[in-house]
N, C-alpha and C positions, 0 to 999 in steps of 0.2 A: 470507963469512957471519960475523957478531959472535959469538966466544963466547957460551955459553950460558951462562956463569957472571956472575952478576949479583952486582953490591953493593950495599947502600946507601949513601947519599949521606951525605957528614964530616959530618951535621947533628947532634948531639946524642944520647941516647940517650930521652932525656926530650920531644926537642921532637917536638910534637902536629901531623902532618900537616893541613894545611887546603885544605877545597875552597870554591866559592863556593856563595851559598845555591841559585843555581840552574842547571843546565847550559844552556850554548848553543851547540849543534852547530854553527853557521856561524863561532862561534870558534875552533873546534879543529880541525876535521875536516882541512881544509888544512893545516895547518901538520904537524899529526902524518903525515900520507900522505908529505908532502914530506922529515918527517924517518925515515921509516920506508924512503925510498928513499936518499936519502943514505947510510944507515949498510948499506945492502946489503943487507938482513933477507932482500929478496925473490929475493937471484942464487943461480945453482945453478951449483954449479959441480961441473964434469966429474971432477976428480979424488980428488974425494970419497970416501972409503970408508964412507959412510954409505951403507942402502940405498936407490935410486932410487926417486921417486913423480914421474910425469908426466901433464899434461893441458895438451891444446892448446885454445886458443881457436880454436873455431869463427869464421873470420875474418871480422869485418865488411868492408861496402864502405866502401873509401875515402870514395864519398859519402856515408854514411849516417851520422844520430847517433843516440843512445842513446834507445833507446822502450825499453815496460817489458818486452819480451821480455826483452832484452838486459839491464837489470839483472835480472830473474828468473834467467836462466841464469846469469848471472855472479857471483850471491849463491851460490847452489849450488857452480860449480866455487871461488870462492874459500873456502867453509868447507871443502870437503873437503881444499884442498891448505894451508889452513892450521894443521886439526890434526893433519894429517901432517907438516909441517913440524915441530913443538911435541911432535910425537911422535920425533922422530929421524930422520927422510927426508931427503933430500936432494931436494927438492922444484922440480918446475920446470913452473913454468904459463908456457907459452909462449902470447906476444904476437904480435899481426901482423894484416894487412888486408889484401883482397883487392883486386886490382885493378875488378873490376866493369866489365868489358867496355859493355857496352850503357848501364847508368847513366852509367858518367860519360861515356863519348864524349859521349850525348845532353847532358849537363851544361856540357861543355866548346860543344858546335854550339850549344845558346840566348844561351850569350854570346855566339859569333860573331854571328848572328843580331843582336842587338843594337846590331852594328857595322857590320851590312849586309854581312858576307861567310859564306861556308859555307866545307866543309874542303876543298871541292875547288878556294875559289879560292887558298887558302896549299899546295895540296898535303899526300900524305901525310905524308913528311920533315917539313914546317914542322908541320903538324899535331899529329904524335905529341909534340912538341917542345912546341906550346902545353898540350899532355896531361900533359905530365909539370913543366912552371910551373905549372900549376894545384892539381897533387896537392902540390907543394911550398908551393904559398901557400892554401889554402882547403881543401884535404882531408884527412881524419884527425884533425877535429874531435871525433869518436868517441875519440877515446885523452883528451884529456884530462874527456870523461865520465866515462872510465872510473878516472881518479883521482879524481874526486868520491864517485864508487861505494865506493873501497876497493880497486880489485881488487888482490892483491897477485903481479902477474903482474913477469915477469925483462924489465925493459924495454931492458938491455945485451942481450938479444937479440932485439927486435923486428926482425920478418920481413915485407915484401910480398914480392905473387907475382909483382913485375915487377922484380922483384931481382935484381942478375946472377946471384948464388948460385942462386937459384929458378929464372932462366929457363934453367942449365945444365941443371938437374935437368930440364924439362919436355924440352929439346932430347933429354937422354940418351934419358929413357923414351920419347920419341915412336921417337925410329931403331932402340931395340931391338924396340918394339910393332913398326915397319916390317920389319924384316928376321926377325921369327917370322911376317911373315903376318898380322897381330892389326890390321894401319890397312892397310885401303884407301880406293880412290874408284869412287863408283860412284853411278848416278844412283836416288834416292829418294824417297820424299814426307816433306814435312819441313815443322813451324810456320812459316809465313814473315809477317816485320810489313813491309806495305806501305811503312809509315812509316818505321821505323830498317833498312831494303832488309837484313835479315838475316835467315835461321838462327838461331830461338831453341830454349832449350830446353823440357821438357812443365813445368817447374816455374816458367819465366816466363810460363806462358798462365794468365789468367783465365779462369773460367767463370761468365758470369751470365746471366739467364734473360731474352732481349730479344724483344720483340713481333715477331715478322717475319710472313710470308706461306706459308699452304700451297697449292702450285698443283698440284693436277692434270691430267696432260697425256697424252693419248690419242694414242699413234704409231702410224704404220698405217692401214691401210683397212681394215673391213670384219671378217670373221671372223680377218683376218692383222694385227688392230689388240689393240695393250697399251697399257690407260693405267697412266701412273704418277705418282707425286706425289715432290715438290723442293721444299725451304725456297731456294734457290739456282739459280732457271731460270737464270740465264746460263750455269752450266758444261752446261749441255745441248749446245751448241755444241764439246762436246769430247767429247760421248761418242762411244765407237767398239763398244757393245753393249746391250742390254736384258739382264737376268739373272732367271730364276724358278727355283726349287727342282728336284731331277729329281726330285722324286713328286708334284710338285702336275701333279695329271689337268687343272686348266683349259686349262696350254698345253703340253702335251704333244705337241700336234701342230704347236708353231711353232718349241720344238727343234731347232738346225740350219737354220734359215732367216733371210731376212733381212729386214726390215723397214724403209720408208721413217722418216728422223728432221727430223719437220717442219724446216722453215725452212732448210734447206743442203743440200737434193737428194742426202743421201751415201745410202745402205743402211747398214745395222750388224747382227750380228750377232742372233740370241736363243740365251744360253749355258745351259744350266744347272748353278746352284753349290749346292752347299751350305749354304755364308754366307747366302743368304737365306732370312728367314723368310717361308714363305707363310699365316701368320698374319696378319701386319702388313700393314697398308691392302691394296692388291690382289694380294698378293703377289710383285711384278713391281717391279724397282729399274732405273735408269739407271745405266750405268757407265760414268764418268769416270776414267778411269785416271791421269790426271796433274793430278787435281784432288782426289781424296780416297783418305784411304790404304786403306778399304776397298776399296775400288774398284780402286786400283795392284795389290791380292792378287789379284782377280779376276781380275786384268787378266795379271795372270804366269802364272795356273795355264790360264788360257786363250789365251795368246800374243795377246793385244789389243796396236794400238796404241796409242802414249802420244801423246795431241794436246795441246800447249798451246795456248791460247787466251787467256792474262793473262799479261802483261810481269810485273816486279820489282812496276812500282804499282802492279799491278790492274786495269789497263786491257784490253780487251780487245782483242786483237790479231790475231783471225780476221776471214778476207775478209772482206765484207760492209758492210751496211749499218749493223752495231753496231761498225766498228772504229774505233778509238778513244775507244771511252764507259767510264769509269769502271764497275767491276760493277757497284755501285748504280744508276746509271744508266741500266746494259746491261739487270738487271734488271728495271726497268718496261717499257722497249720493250719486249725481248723477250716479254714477259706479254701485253703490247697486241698486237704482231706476232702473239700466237698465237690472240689471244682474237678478232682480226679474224680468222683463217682459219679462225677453228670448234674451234681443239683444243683449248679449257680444256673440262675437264670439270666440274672443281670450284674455286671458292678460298676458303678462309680467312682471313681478317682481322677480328683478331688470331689470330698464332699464335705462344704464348709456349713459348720452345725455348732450349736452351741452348748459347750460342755463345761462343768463345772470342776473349781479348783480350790484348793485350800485354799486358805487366805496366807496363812503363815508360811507353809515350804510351797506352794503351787503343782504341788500332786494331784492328778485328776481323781475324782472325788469318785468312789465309788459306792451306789445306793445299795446296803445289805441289811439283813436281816438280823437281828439282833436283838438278843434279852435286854431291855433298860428301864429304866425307873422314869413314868410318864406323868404329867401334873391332869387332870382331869378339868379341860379351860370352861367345860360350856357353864357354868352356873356364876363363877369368875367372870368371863369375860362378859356374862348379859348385867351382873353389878354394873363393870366398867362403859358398859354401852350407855346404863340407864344414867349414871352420873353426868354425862356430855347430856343426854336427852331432858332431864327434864331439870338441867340449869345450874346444878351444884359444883359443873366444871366448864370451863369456858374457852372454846377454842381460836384462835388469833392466827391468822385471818381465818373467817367462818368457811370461808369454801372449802377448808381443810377439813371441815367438819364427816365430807363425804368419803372421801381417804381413811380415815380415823374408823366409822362404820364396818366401812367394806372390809379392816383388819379383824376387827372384836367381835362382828358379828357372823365372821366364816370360819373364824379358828380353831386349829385340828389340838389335839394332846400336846402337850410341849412333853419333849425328852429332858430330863433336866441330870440324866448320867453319861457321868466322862470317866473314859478309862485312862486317867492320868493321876500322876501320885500328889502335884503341886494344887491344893483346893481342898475345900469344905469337905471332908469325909463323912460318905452317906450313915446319918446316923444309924443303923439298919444289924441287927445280928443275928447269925443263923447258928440253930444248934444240930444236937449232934441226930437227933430226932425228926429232923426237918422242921424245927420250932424256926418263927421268926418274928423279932421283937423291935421295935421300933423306940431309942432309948433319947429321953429327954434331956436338955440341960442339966439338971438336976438330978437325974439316975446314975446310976452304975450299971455300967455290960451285966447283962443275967448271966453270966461265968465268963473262964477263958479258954485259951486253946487248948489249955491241959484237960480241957473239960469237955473238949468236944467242939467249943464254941467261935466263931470267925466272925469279924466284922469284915461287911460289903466293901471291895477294894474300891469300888469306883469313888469320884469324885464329884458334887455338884457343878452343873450349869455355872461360869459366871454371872451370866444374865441371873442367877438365881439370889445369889448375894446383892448385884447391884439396882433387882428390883425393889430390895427392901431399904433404900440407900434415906430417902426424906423421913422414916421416922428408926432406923438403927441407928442412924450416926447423932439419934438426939438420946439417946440411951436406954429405946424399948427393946426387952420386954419392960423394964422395972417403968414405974410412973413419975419421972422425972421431971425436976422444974422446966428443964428445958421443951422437951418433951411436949409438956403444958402451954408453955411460952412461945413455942416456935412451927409447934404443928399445928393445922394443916400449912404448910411452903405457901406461899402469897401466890409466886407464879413460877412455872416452869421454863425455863427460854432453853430451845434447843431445836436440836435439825429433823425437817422434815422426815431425814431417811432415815432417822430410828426413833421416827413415832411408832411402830410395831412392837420393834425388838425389845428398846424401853420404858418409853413413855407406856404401851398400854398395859407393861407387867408392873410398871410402880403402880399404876391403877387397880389392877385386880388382885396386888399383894395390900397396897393399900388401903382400899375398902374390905376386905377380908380382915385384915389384922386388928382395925382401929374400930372396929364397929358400925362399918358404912361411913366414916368420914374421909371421904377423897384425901390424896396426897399432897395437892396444889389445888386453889380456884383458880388459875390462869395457868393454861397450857399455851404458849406463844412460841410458831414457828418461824424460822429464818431459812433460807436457801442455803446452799453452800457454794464456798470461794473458787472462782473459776480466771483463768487468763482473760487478758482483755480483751480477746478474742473471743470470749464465751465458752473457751475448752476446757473439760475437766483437770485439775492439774493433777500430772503422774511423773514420776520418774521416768518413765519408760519413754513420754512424750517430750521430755527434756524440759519443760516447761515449769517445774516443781519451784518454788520460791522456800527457801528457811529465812522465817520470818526475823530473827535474829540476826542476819547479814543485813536487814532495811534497817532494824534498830541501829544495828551498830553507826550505820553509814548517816542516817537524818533523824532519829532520836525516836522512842518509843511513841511520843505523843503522833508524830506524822503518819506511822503506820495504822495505828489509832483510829484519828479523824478520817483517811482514808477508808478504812473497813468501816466505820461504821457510816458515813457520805454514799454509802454504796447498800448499805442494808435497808433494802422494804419488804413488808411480810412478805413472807415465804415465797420468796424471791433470788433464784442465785445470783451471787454478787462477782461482777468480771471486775478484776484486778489489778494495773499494772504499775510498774516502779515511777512512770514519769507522775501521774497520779500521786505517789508515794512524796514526790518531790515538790509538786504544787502543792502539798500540805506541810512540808515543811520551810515553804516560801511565807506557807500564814502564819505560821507559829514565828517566825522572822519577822513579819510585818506587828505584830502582834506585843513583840517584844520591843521594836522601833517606837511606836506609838505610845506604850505605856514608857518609854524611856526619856521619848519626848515631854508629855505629861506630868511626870516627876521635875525633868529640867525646867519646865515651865509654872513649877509651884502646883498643878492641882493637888489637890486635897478631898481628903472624907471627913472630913471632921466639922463639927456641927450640921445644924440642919439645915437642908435646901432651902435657900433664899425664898420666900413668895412667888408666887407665878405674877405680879404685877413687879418684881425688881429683875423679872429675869428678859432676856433679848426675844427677840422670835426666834433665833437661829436655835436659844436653849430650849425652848419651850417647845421646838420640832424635833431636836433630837431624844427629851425625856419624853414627850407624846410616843414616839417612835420607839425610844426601850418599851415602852410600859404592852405596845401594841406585841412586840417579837417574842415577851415574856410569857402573856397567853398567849400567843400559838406554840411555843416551845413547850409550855406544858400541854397543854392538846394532844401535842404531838405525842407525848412521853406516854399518856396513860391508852395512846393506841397503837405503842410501838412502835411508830414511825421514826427511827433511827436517822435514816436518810434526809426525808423532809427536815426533822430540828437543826438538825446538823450544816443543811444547807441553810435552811433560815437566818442561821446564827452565824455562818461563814458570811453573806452577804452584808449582812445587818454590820457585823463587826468591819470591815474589809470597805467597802463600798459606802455606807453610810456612817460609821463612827469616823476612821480612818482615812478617806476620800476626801468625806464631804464638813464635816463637822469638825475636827481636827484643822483642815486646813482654812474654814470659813472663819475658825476662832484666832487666827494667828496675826491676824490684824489686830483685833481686839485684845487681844496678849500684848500687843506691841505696843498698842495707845496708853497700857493702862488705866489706873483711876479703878473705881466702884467697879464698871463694866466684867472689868479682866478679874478682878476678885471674883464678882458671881459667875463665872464661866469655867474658872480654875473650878467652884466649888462643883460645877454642872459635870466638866471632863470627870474630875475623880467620880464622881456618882456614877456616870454612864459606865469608864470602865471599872469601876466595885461589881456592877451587878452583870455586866458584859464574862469579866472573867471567872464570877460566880455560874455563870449559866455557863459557860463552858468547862468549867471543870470537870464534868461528871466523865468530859469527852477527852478531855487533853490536859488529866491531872498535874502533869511535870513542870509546863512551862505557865501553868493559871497560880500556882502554886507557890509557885519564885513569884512572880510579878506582882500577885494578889498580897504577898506578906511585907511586899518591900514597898507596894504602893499605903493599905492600911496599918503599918507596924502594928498588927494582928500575929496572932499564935500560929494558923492555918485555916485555910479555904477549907480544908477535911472537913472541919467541925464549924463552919460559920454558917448561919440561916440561909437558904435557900430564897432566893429573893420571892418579893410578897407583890404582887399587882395593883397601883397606888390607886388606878384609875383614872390616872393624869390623862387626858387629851386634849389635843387643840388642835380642831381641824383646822382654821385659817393659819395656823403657823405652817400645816405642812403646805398647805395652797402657795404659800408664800417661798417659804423653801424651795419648792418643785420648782418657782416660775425661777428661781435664781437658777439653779440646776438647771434648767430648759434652755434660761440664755446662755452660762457658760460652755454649756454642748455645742451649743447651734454654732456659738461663732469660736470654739477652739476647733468641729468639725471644719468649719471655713478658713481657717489656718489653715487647718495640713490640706485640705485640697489647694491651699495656692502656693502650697512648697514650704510655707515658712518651719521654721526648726519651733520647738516646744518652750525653749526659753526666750526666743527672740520676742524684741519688746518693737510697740508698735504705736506710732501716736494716734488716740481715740478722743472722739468725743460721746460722751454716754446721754443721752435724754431719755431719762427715768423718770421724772417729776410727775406724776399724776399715780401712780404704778406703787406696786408692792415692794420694788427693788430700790428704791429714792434709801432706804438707810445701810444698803449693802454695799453702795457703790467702791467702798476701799476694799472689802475684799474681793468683787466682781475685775475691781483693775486689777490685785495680784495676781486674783489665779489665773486671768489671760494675759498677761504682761502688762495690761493696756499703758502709756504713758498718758498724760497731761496733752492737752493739744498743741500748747506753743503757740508763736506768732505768727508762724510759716505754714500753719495747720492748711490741709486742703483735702476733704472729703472723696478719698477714688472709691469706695464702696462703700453701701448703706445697708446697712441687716435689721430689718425689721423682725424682733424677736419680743414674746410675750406680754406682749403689750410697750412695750421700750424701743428705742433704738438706738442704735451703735454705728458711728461713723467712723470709720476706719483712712489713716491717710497712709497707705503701701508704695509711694512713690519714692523710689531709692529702697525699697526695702525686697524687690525682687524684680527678677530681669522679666519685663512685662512682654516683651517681644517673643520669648521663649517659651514665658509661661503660654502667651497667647498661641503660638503654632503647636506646643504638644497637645492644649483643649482642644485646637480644631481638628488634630491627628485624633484623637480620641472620639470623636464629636463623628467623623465620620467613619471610622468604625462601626458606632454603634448604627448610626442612619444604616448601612450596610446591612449589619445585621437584622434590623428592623425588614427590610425590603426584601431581604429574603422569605423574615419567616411570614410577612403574609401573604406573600407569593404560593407559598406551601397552602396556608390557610383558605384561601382563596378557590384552591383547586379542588373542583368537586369532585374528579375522580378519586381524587388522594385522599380525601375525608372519607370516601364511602369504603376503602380499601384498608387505610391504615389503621392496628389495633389503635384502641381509646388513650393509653400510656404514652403512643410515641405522638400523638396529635396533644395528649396536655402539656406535652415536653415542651412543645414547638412554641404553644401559649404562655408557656412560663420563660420562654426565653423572649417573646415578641414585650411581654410585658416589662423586662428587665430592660429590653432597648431601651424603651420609650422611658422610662425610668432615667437610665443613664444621660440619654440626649436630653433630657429637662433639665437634668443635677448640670450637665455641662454647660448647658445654654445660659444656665443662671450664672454660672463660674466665669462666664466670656463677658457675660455683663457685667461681671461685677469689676473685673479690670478696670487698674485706670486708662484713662483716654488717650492715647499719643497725641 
């Protein structure tokens, strides 16, 4: 890391820093990233005796490139760990990608495809082989996004999770989960994609709501007959029971008997469960044990058989006349098959229900039964419950806290085998004897194939690598400096919707591995990025943004401050480009003012004048930095993204820029002692204005910040410190300046005048807080001198002061005067309507509450308006 000790560059003492007249992000933004890694700003390193701050990147897929999720999140964790940096940390945002099991295999088989071969004609060996050329030439396109972005992550240790380091760490924790007990195999119902022949998991299934078919289908004869209804006749062919409630009186008396199931001459059971409701359609459900996982529960508590009846594809594979039909298929025969023998009772079409889909090809997901390798969560997940419980981990915002519970504390087995070749292969070997051995990092296979002996084809869980992501990527198993230095992660920042999936598996791999020491003490959630309308963005809705097309067009920082002006806890964030544009009008405004500032001599250099050599106007603006700088850290340590964000938009914008900038420009003009202490005030305010934004809008604080202090970088400069400074009577003072220039630049534009037009005034200030403003109270309203010819048409008593304005020649009074009274009675009109309305007591007793406060907020607006006019007519001069 570059000392923090900055100098200025051998230029002169007198020479006048210079920017260009306009910024253009697609010039700099590159170059600076590139020299901001060069010089190391972003490594961390281990033996640091600075205090630790750590955040891991939630790892993307190899396949995948930067959507605005992804810079949403990533503007977040890079502000947080870069005013920790600037504040003295020893800061390590750790980099890295996820292997993505299922994406890229699928990625890698369409180019096969292309070539006219699959994986199984190069084999697995050749296969994994073409998997890992691919990830070296075409994947991880996402990392240099993420230079575009800013992110100021430690790229000397970027991490994947197919990494030898990583895949020891997977190896170690799988043989210790193995030998506590914690991973078996054992046959279960489990997501299966017809399509990519694998074990997915609950957060790769889609759910959307598809037209299908309700059939109802009556088994049985006679008074020993149940109808029941199925989105899914085919798996009928596997059921091995009927199930009803034990209090529902209809079938009380078929309890314990057996009933014919059309179309395959079997008998099956009638059970009764609990699980079902006899509310719902006839109360009477089919139970397919090895077809849905309701039904698998049924099926155990009642010692059913488990019948398969669908291969890998989906085909069905029972005797009969439907073996070998596709389910969809299977499903219409079968329909036909029953509707010939009399048993529909009912069908529906359409019948729109919600069914799940792969996330990867969008094949509807079929629930089957299956041999797989399961993690054993309950003893795990009560660790990760008690660590939120009794304080050792802390969740942001707390109301999340209940969401978080309700995952840890109902959690079923996780499956954590995948039938696919691209992934962590199960350390697991079977002999020829039925031996099976479970082989550590450090072992060798107890034989080979000549021997008898096979390693478990399958493949781990992603989610099972990238729960071990906060301490494999610091280089556990072994006991590493880093390791030491960096573990437990300071705070976790990431999205609501995979507090389940990963946050609560870093948790229970985390306290498992490390000895009870959590993975992060801050777990802080954000929403996710929606239209500005509040709509999901999807491709399919047209509505998707690549957040690379905003870059390109108004520069990384505007997209930036936008995502994060929009981020409050666990909060979704609506998004749109005009948004995107209003923030790169500040970064524009931002760079005008510091450009001003430099032409105008401010400076940093030595120390702030006394608070008795400085003006009031200085002494309300540094009151003012010192007041925005605690609340911007307030903000920071409670994640309010949003609130600092705007604080600091206003603060800069509004009061630097508006009001402070333009109240000194007199005092620039007058020169003398004054415009020295004011030069020295401007640079101080923006030194610590564009220090405090940098964390948000690294690019343009960065240029500004180096060209105003001929400093090294903003990267590595102190994090501004809270002097204490205030002065409430400066800003009483300020305010009242602010109060009049409002009051009577608002009285301009209501009597027409244009913005620059100048107007002869007379000011009577003398008793008042504004007697030393008075030169720049006449710029910023135009006001002139009174002259000889002065003659008072309007008087504005404002803040204690008054302003006599002479408008005569200065606008067509006859004009102005008939549109007020066009105006004037308009509103009377409107007025005398609505308490006409008001008035009427029928209509009050009648009309909802909403459309009667309507009527009140418009009656109040009249009266409002006819006051502002009436004052406007009077204030005219006189014919």
């Amino acid at each position: 890391m570059t000392d923090n000790t900055q100098q200025r560059p051998a230029s002169g003492p007198n020479s006048t820093p210079e920017l260009p007249t306009q910024y253009a992000p697609a010039e700099v933004e590159g170059q600076l990233y590139e020299r901001w890694v060069e010089r190391g700003y972003f490594g961390a390193d281990a033996k640091s005796d600075r205090p630790p701050y750590t955040i891991v990147i939630p790892p993307p897929n190899v396949t995948g490139s930067l959507h605005l999720g992804h810079a949403f999140e990533h503007t977040l964790i890079d502000a947080l760990t870069r005013r920790k940096r600037m504040q003295g940390y020893e800061t390590l945002w750790q980099p890295g990608m996820d292997h993505a099991g299922i994406a890229t295999q699928n990625v890698v088989e369409r180019e096969l495809a292309k070539e006219g071969v699959s994986r199984h004609d190069l084999g697995r060996e050749a296969f994994v082989e073409r998997v890992w050329r691919w990830k070296t030439e075409s994947g991880g396109q996402i990392s240099g996004q993420m230079r575009r972005l800013g992110d100021g992550v430690d790229w000397s240790r970027e991490r994947f999770t197919m990494d030898e380091g990583l895949s020891q760490a997977v190896q170690t924790i799988f043989k210790k989960l193995y030998d506590d007990e914690l991973i078996y195999r054992a046959e279960r119902i489990i997501n299966w994609c017809p399509r990519c022949l694998t074990a997915i998991s609950d957060i790769e299934v889609e759910y959307q709501e598809d037209d299908g078919e309700l059939v109802s289908i009556r088994y049985g004869e006679g008074d020993a007959s149940i109808v029941v209804a199925t989105t899914r006749a085919e798996t009928m062919l596997g059921d091995t029971a009927v199930a009803v409630h034990p209090e529902d009186e209809r079938y009380a008396h078929l309890v314990g008997t057996e009933i014919e199931l059309p179309l395959t001459g079997r008998r099956i059971p009638v059970v009764a469960d609990k699980h079902v409701d006899p509310a719902f359609g006839t109360g009477a459900v089919k139970v397919t044990p090895a077809h849905d996982p309701n039904d698998f529960e049924i099926g155990q508590r009642h010692n059913l058989s488990n019948l398969t009846v669908m291969d890998e594809h989906a085909v069905i594979t029972a005797h009969g006349p439907f073996q070998g039909l596709d389910r969809l298929e299977a499903r219409s025969a079968i329909v036909a098959a029953l509707r010939a023998d009399g048993r529909i009772v009912a069908e529906k079409r359409p019948y729109p229900h919600s069914v799940g889909h792969c996330s990867r090809c969008k094949t509807t997901i079929e629930p089957r039964l299956s041999l797989q390798w399961w993690v054993k969560v309950g003893p795990l997940a009560k660790a990760a419950g008690d660590a939120v419980r009794d304080g050792r981990v802390r969740i942001h915002p707390k109301e999340m806290e209940s969401r978080y519970f309700g995952w840890v504390d109902n959690l079923h087995d996780w499956c954590i085998s995948r039938q696919l070749w691209w992934g962590h292969r199960i350390p697991v070997w079977y002999g020829p004897n039925g031996e099976v051995v479970c082989v550590g990092p450090d072992e060798q296979p107890p034989g080979g194939e000549s021997d008898g002996w096979t390693q478990d084809t399958d493949v781990l869980d992603t989610w099972f690598s990238s729960g071990l992501w906060p301490f494999s990527t610091l280089g556990w198993p072994e006991q590493t400096e880093s390791l030491a230095k960096f573990y437990p992660n300071s705070v976790l920042l990431t999205g609501y919707d995979i507090l389940f999936f990963w946050v609560a598996r870093m948790m229970m791999f985390g306290l498992y591995a490390m000895d009870g020491t959590p993975p992060f003490h801050t777990i802080a959630l954000h929403g996710m990025v929606r239209d500005q309308f509040g709509k999901k963005m999807s491709k399919s809705f047209g509505n998707a943004v690549n957040p690379l097309d905003w870059m390109d067009t108004y520069g990384s920082d505007a997209v930036r401050f936008t995502l994060a002006r929009g981020a409050n806890p666990g909060v979704d964030v609506p998004i749109g480009e005009d948004w995107v544009q209003g923030s790169r009008n500040f970064a524009n405004k931002l760079w005008n003012a510091t450009r001003f500032a430099l032409m105008n001599g401010a400076t940093v250099e030595g120390a702030l004048p006394p608070a008795g050599q400085l003006s009031s106007t200085d002494r309300w603006i540094l009151s003012r930095l010192n007041s925005v700088l605690a609340e911007v850290d307030a903000y920071y340590e409670d994640y309010q993204f949003a609130k600092l964000s705007d604080a600091l938009f206003h603060f800069a914008w509004d009061e630097v820029f508006d009001w402070y900038v333009e109240l000194s420009k007199t005092t620039f003009a007058a020169g003398g002692e004054a415009a020295d202490v004011s030069r020295r005030v401007l640079g101080e305010v923006l030194d610590v204005t564009l220090r405090l934004l940098h964390p948000i809008v690294p690019f343009v604080t960065e240029t500004l910040w180096t060209t105003l202090t001929g400093r090294e970088s903003v990267v590595i400069a102190d994090w501004p410190a809270d002097s204490g400074f205030r002065d409430a009577a400066a800003e009483r003072e300020i305010a009242a300046v602010q109060q009049l220039v409002t009051e009577v630049r608002r009285f301009r534009a209501d009597q027409g005048l244009q913005p620059g037009q100048k107007v002869p005034a007379r000011l009577d200030l003398m008793g008042t807080r504004l007697a030393a403003h008075e030169p720049a109270i006449r710029q910023l309203l135009r006001l002139q001198p009174e002259g000889e010819s002065f003659a008072a048409t309007a008087t504005l008593p404002v803040a204690g002061a008054t302003v006599a304005l002479d408008l005569s020649g200065v606008i067509d009074v006859e004009a102005e005067r008939k549109r007020l009274a066009k105006d004037l009675a308009a509103a009377e009109k409107e007025k005398a309507q609505a308490m006409v309305k008001l008035g009427n007591e029928a209509f009050l007793a009648k009309a909802p509450e909403p459309v009667v406060e309507k009527i009140r907020i418009r009656l109040s607006a009249a009266e409002a308006d006819i006051e502002r006019i009436t004052a406007q007519l009077a204030a005219l001069p006189q014919g």
